[in-house]
TORTI-276748 format. One line per field, with one value per residue (C-alpha): residue in three letters; residue number from 0; x, y, z. Coordinates in steps of 0.001 Angstrom, whole numbers, plus 500000, padded with zeros to 6 digits. Layout:
REM TORTI-276748
resn: [ala;...];
resi: [NUM;...];
c1: [X;...];
c2: [Y;...];
c3: [Z;...];
***
This chain:
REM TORTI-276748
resn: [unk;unk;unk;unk;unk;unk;unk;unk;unk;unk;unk;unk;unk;unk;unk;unk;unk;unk;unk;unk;unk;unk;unk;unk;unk;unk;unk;unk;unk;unk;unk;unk;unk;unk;unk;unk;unk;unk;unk;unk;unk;unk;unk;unk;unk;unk;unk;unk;unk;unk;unk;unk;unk;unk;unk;unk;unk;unk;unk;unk;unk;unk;unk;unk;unk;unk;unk;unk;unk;unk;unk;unk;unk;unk;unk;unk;unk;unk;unk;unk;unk;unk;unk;unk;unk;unk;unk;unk;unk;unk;unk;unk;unk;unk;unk;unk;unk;unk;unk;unk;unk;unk;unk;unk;unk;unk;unk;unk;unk;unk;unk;unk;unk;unk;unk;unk;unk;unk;unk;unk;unk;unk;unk;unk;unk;unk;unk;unk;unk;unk;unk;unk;unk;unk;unk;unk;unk;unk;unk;unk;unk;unk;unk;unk;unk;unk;unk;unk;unk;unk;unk;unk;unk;unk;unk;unk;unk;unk;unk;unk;unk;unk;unk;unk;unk;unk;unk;unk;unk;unk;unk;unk;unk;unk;unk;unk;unk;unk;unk;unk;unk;unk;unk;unk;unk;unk;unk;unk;unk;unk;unk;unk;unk;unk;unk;unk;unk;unk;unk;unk;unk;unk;unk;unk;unk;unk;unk;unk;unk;unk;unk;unk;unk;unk;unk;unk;unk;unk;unk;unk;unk;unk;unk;unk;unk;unk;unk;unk;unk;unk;unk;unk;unk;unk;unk;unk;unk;unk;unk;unk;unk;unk;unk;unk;unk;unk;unk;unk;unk;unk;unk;unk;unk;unk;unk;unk;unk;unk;unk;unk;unk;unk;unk;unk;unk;unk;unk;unk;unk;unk;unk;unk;unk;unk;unk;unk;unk;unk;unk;unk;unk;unk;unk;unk;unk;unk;unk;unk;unk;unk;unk;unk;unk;unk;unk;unk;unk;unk;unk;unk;unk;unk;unk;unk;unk;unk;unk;unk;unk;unk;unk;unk;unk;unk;unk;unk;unk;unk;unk;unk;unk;unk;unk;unk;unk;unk;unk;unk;unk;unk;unk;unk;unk;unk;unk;unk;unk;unk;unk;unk;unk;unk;unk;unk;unk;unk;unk;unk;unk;unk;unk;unk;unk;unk;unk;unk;unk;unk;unk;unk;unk;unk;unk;unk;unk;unk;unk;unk;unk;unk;unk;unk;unk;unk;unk;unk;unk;unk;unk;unk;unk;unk;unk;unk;unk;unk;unk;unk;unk;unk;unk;unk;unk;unk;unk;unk;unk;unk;unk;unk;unk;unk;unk;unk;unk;unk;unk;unk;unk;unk;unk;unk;unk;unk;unk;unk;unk;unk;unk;unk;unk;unk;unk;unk;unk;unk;unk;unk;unk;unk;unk;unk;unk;unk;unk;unk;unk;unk;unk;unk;unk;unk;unk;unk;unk;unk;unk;unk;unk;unk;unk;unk;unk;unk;unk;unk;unk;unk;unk;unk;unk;unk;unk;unk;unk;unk;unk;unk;unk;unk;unk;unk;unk;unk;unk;unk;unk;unk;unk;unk;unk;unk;unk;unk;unk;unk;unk;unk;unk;unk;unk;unk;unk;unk;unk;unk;unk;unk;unk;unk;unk;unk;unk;unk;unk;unk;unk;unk;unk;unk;unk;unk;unk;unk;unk;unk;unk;unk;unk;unk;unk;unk;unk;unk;unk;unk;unk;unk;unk;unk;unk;unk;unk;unk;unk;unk;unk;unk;unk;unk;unk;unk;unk;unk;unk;unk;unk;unk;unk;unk;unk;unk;unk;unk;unk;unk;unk;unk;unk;unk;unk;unk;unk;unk;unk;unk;unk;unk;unk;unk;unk;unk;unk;unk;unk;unk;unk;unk;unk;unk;unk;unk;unk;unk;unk;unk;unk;unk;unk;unk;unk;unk;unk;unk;unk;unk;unk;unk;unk;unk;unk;unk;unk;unk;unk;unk;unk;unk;unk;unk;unk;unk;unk;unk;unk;unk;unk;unk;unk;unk;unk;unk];
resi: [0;1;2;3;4;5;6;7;8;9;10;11;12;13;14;15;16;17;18;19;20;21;22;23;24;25;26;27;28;29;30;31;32;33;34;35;36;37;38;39;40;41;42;43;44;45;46;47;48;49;50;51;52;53;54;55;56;57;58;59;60;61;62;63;64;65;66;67;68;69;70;71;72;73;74;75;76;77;78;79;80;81;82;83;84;85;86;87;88;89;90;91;92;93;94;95;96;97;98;99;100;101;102;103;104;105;106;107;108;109;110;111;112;113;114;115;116;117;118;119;120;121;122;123;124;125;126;127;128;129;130;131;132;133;134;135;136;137;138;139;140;141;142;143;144;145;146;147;148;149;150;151;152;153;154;155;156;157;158;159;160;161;162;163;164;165;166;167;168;169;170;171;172;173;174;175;176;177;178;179;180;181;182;183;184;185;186;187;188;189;190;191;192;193;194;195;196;197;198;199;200;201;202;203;204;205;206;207;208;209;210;211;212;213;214;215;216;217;218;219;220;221;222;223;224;225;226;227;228;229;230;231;232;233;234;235;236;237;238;239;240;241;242;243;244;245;246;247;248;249;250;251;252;253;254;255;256;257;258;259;260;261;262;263;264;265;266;267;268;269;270;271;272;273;274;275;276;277;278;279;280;281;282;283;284;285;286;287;288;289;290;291;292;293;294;295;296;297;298;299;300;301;302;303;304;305;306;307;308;309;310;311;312;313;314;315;316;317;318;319;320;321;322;323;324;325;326;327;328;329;330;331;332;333;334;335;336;337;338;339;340;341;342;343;344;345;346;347;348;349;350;351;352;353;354;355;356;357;358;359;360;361;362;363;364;365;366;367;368;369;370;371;372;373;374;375;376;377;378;379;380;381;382;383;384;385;386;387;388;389;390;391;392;393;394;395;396;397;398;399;400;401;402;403;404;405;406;407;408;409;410;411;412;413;414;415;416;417;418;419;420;421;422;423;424;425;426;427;428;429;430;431;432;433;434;435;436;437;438;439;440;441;442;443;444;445;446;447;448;449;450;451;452;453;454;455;456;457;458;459;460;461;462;463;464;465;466;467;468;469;470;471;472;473;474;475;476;477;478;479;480;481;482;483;484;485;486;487;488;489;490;491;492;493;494;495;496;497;498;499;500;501;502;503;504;505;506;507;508;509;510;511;512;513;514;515;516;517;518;519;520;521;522;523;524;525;526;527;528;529;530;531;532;533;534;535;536;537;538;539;540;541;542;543;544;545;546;547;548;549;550;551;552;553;554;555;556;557;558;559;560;561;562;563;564;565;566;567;568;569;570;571;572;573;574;575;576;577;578;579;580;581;582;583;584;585;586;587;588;589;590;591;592;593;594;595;596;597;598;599;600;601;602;603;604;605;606;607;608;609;610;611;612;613;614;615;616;617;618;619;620;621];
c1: [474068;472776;472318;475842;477304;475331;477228;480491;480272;479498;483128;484022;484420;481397;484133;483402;485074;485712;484938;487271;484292;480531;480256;481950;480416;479088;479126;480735;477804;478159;482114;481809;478979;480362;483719;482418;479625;482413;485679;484551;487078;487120;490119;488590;489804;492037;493406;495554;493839;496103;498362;496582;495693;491657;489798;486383;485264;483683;480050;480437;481900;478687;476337;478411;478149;474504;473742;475881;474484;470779;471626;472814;469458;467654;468922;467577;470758;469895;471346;473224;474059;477804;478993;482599;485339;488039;489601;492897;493071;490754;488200;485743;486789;486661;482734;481773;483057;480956;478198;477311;477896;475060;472739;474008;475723;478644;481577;484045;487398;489345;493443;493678;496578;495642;495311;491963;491400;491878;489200;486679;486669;486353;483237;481255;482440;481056;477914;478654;475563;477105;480839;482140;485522;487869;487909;486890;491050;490563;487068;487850;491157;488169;485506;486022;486087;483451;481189;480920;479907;476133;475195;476458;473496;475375;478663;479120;482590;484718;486075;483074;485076;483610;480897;478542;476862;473531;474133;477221;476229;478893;479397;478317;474891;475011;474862;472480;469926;470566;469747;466479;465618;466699;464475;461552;462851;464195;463867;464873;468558;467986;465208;468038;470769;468942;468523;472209;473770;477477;477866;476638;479244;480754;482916;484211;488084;489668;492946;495860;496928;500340;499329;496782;493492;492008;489268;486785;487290;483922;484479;481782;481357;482155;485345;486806;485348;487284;490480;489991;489586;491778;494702;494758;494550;498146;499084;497593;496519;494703;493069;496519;497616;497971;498341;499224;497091;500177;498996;495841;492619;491790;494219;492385;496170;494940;491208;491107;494120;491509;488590;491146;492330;488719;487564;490246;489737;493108;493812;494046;495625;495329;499126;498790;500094;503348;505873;504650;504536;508203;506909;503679;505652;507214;503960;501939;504301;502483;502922;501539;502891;501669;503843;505336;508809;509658;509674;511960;514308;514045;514508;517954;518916;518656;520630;523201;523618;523745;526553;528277;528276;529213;532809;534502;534726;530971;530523;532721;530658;527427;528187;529800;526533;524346;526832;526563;522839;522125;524669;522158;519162;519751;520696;517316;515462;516899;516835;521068;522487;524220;527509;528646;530985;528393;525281;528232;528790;525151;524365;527315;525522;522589;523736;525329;522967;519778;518468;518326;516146;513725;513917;512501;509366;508948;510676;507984;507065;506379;505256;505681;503495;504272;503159;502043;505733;508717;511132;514236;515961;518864;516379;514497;517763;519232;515312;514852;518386;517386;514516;512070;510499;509020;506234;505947;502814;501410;498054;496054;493335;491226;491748;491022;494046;496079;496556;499780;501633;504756;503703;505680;505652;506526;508325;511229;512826;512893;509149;505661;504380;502374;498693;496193;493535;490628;493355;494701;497777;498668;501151;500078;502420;504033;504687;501838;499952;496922;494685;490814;489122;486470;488754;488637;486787;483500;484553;485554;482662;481517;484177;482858;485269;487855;486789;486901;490285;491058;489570;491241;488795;488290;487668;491020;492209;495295;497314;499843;502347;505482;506143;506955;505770;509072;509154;507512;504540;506064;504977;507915;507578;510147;508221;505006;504115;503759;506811;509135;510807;512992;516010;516644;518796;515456;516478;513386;514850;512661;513469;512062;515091;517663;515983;516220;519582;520927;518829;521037;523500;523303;523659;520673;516445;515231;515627;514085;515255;514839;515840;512954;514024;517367;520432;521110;519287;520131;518678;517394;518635;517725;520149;519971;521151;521991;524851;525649;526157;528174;530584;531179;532063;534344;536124;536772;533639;532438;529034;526582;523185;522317;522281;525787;526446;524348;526526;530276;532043;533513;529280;528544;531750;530744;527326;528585;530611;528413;525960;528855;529123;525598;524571;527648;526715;523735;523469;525362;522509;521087;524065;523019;525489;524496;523367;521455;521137;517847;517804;513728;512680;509645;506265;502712;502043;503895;502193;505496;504296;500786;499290;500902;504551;504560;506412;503938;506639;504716;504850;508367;509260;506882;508517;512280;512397;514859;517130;516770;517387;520316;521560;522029;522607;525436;526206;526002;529326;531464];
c2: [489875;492146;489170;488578;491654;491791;488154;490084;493245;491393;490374;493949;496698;499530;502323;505696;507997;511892;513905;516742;519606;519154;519017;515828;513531;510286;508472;508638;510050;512787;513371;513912;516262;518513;518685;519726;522460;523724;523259;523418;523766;523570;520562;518193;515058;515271;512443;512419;512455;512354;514374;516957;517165;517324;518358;517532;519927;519029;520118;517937;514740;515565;515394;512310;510295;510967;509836;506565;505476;505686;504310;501184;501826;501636;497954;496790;497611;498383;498829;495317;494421;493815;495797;494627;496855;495638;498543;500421;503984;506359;509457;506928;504040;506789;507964;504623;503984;507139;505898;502732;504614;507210;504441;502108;499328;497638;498006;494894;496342;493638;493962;493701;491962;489257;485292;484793;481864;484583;486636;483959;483651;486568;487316;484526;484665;488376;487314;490208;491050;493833;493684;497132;496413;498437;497553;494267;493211;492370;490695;488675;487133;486356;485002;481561;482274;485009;482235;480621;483973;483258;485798;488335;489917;492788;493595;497946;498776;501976;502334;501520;499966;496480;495940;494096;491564;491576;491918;494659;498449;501472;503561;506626;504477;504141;507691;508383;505876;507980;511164;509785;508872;511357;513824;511228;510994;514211;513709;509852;509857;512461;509749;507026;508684;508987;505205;504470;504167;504622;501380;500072;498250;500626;497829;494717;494371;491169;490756;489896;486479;485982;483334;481044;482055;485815;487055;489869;492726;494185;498023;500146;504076;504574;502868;504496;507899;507442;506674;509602;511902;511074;509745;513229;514929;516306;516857;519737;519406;521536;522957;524368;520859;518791;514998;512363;508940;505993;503234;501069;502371;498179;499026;500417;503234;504675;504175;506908;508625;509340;510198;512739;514310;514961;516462;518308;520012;518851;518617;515130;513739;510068;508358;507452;503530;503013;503784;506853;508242;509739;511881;512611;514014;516252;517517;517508;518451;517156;518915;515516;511903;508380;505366;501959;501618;499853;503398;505386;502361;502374;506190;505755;502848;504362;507644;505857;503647;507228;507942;505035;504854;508459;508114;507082;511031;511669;508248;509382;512679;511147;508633;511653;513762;510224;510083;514180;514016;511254;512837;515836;514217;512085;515249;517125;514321;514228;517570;517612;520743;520868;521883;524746;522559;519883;522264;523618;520531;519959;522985;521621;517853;519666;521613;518537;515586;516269;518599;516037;514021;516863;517412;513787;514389;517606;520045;521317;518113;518921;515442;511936;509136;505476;502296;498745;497806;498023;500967;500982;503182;504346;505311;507274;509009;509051;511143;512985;514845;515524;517388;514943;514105;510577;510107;505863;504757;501778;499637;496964;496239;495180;498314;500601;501144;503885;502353;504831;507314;509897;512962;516209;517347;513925;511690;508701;506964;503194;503466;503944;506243;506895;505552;507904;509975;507801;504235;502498;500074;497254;494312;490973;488941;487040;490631;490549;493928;494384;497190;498738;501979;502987;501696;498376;495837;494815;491060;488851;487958;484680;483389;484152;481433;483416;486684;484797;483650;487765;488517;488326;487431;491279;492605;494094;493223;490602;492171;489396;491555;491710;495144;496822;500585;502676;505158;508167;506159;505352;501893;499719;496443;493895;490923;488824;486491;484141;484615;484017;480866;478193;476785;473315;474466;475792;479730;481911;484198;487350;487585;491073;493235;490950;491350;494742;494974;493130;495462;498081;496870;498661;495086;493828;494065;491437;489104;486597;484427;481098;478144;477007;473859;474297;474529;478215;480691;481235;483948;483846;487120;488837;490563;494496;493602;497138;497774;494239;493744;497249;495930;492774;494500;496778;493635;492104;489197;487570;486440;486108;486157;486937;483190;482889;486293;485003;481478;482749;482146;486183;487591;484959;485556;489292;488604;486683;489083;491748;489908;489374;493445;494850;492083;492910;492751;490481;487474;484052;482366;484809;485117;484052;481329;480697;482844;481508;484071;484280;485218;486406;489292;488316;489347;490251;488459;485559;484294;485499;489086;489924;493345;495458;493640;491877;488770;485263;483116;480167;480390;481536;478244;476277;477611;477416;474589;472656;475439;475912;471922;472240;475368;472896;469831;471521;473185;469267;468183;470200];
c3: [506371;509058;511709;510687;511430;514447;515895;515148;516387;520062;519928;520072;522597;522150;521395;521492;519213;520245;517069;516252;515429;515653;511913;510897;507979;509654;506608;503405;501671;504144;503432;499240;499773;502643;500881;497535;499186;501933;499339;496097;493185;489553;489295;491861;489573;486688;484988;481234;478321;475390;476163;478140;481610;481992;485107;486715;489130;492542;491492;488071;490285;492693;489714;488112;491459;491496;487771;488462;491594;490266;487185;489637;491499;488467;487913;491044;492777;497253;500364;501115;497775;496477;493207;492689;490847;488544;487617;487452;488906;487568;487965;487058;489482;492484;491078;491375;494560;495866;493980;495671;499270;497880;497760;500704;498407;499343;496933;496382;495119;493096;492019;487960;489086;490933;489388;487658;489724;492742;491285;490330;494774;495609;493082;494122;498159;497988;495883;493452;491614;489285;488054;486857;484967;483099;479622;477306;477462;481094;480724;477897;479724;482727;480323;481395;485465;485081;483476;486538;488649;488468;490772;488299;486581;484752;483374;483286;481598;481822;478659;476370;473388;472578;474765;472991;475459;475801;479615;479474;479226;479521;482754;479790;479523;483226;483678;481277;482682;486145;484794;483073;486961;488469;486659;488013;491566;492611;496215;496174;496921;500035;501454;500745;502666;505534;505493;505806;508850;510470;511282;508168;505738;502748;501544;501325;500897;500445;502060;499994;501071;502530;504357;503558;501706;501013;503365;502991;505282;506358;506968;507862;506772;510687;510132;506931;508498;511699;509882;507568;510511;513161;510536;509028;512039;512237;508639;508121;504466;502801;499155;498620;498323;495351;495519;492746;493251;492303;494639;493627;494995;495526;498215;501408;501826;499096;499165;502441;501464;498398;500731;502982;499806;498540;502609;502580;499073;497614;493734;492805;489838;488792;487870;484000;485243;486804;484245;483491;487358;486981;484312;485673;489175;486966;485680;488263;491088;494218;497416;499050;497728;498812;498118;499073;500495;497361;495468;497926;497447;493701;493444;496055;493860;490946;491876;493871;490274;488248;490074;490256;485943;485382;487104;490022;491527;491543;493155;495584;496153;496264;499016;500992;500508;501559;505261;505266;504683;507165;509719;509555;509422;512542;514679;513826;514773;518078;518265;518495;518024;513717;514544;511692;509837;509484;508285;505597;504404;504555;501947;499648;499419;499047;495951;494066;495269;497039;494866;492186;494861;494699;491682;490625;492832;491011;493325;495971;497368;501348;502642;501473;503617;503621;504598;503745;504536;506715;505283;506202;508655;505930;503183;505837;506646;503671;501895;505743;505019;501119;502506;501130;504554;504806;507516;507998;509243;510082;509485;507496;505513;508897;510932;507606;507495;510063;513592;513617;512199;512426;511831;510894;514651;516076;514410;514808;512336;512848;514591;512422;514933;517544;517221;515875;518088;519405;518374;521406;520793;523411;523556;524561;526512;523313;521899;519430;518556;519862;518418;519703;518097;515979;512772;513423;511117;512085;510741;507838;505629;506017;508242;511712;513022;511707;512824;516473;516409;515344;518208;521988;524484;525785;521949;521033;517427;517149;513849;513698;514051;516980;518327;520826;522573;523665;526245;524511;522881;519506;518048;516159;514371;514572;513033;511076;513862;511090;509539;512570;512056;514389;513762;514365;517089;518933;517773;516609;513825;512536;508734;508172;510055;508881;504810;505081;506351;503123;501030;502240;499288;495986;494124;496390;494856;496423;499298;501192;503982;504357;506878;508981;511303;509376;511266;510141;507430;504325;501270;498683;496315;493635;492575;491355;487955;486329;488852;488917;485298;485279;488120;486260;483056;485249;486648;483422;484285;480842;480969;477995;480370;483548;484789;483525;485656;488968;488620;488509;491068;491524;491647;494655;496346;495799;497544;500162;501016;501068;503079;505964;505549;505650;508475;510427;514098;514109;516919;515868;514980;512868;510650;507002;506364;502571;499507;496262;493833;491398;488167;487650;489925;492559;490955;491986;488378;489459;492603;494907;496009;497322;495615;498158;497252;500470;500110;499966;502077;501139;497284;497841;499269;497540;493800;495342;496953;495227;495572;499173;499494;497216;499576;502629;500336;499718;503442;504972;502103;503402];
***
């Protein structure tokens, strides 16, 4: 693996990185035990138990990471060997993490959600020796795959309830065998961390797939440490701040959000799963919130729907505080003076509607980060003026993750940012983003022809994505490269912009264009189906299931309609001439969204197909 690492690290530039202070962790090893000597605190980690909040403190996760990661050395576990991790969020999934960096081993973070098929690959690609998994439900629904993952030697389970194989032992044992060693070898993890290396790898992330098959991201301690650094840079966080982990920690977002909430001596409180984060904002109230576009949207949707069922007035009033709100939040990002009337009216939104915004995010929220998608420019106006600022950043999995970022001194809305200290940003002459720094990968495992073709011939990193750079350094996606498509008229059509438009419409989740060598696109919708189903009952529509709903003639003249309305403006070509509406919401559990709820195109058009022919089946009759 080293002679490996070696071939691709020639295809990159030798970067040099300008620290921020003298005393900056090289490795990760470095990061959990400055941060808990210089910023210790008694409610490091908490997570639910019951129904109680429980706390480990930063000397107890110290000692905990210790115990595991000789426990793993006791099983013959060294620098250079993968120890994957199938686990949903918790204290324990973040000790293990920091216990293979203690001891050099390379950690192979798996989605629970992804196709057992999916994670059958990526076990035996990474030659996984050790498998540390959540619970005996998820192992038992892999027994079949993980049968054929012969370089596993041992299974080590979270939650200790029915492990009884002969090769499965409890992260409790775990610990316990580490303690028994440690007492032996006092001195033996100091002599190991001065073994590992900044440029060695820390882990091996496998990408999520939109576009053909998974690859694993090799990202050394130098990497995540850069990112952690010169990402946080500007946001000035702190151990008065308290953060609530939602996203998966598979997912390298919240992997170093995770490592700059522990160096900067933050309070961190694991999400109890998904449906339970609106109640656990509301206990926890985070000063610091990490998230997907997808929840902004849901939490607007939701509200906006609120309204919309209580009566027609307070309908009324909350889409006058949304125009007030964005009205003010567009002026004091362009630093436009509020005229009086406007910060009145501002105060008065504020009062009835925004509050309630707040409120969900349990009412002293300062900062909420995003990434991992496009967010629109009306959500970020619409949260900006309800004084829940949203900083969008960009990245991926390769470049671990931040290339960019708004930050609460600079920011735009419609850009991700300028790029982060010591991260330069070009674009190549086909408008592709090109990327160089101490963040980026040092390769794909085992695909060195692929890590060549990521490459340009001078070392910067192609992302795949189209951008552009405007005038004061800030970065803005327009595209995928890969998911730009031509129409059989010769027009190359960007589905992203044009998506996100049409989400814009409270009777709009989902959407996904279609229409490659077609003669115009079309979408595919799913409809929002709780304000859909209330304006149909409001209209006098009969329907007896939602595919009765999605097929009446009044719903798709509704969505045509609003399609013409929220893409109002667009070039000719681009205009969406046809609709289909779905009935079953796009899932990660499906195939048809990646972990990260990026849209697989592919699978999309694979699964639809006969309804995209039937779209211009139809189109060609009349």
């Amino acid at each position: 693996m080293t002679t490996q690492i070696q071939n691709f690290a020639d295809l990159r530039h030798k970067v040099t990185r300008t620290p921020l202070a003298s005393d900056e962790p090289i490795t990760l090893t470095g990061l959990f035990r400055k941060a808990a000597a210089d910023r210790s605190r008694r409610d490091a980690l908490n997570f639910k138990s019951g129904n109680e909040w429980k706390s480990i403190s930063s000397e107890k996760m110290i000692s905990r990471i210790e115990r595991i990661a000789l426990g793993l050395y006791s099983l013959g576990i060294r620098k250079g060997d993968r120890v994957a991790i199938l686990s949903a969020n918790s204290p324990e999934w973040t000790l293990t993490d920091a216990a293979c960096q203690f001891i050099g081993a390379i950690d192979v973070p798996i989605y629970t959600t992804l196709a057992p098929s999916s994670i059958e690959y990526i076990l035996k690609d990474a030659g996984a020796r050790i498998l540390v998994i959540e619970n005996q439900t998820i192992f038992e629904r892999l027994q079949n795959e993980l049968n054929r993952c012969f370089a596993i030697e041992r299974f080590i389970f979270f939650d200790p309830v029915g492990v009884n194989n002969r090769r499965s032992m409890s992260l409790a044992d775990l610990e316990i065998i580490g303690f028994e060693y440690l007492k032996k070898h006092k001195n033996l993890l100091g002599e190991i961390s001065q073994t590992i290396q900044t440029d060695d790898i820390a882990t091996l992330i496998y990408t999520s797939g939109t576009t053909g098959d998974s690859k694993g991201v090799m990202l050394s301690h130098a990497n995540l440490i850069s990112n952690v650094l010169d990402a946080g840079a500007d946001f000035a966080m702190s151990p008065n701040d308290i953060a609530l982990s939602v996203l998966p920690l598979s997912h390298v977002f919240e992997r170093t959000g995770m490592y700059l909430y522990i160096w900067n001596g933050m309070a961190v409180y694991y999400a109890e799963s998904i449906e339970k984060v609106p109640d656990n904002l509301r206990e926890v109230r985070p000063t610091i919130f990490v998230g997907v576009p997808r929840i902004f949207e849901k939490v607007y949707s939701r509200a906006k729907e609120r309204s919309a069922s209580q009566s027609r007035l307070k309908e009324r009033i909350f889409d006058w505080a949304i125009s007030v709100g964005k009205d003010y939040a567009f002026r004091n990002e362009h630093r436009e003076a509020v005229p009086r009337l406007l910060g009145m009216k501002q105060l008065v939104a504020d009062r009835l509607v925004f509050s309630k915004f707040r409120e969900f995010f349990g009412g002293r929220l300062r900062m909420c980060i995003t990434g991992g998608a496009a967010l629109s420019d009306t959500i970020a106006y619409i949260f900006n003026g309800a004084g829940v600022a949203i900083m969008q950043g960009y990245g991926l999995t390769e470049t671990s993750p931040v290339i960019s970022t708004n930050t609460p001194a600079a920011a735009r809305v419609g850009t991700v940012g300028r790029p982060i200290r010591n991260v330069q940003v070009r674009i190549a002459a086909d408008g592709e983003i090109e990327v160089i720094g101490p963040n980026v990968m040092h390769g794909y495992f085992n695909k060195p022809e692929a890590t060549r073709e990521a490459f340009s011939s001078d070392g910067w990193f192609r992302t795949g994505d189209i951008g552009e750079l405007n005038g004061d350094g800030f970065l803005k996606i327009t595209d995928r490269k890969k998911e730009l498509f031509k129409t059989s008229g010769g027009k190359y059509i960007a589905p992203a912009p044009i998506e996100q438009m049409l989400k814009a419409s409270r009777f709009v989740n989902q959407v996904v264009l279609v229409g490659n060598e077609c003669k115009f696109p079309a979408a595919l919708i799913v409809p929002n189906f709780e304000p859909l189903e209330s304006y149909a009952h409001s209209k006098g529509i009969e329907f007896k299931s939602r595919r009765d709903l999605i097929n009446h003639p009044r719903i798709v003249d509704l969505f045509e309609r609003q399609t013409e309305k929220y893409t109002h403006g667009i070039a000719q070509y681009e205009k969406v001439k046809k609709i289909a509406l779905l009935e079953n919401e796009l899932t990660v559990e499906s195939g048809e969204l990646t972990p990260t709820l990026k849209v697989r195109r592919r699978i999309v058009d694979e699964k639809y197909r006969d309804v995209i022919r039937q779209i211009y089946r139809d189109a060609e009759r009349k």
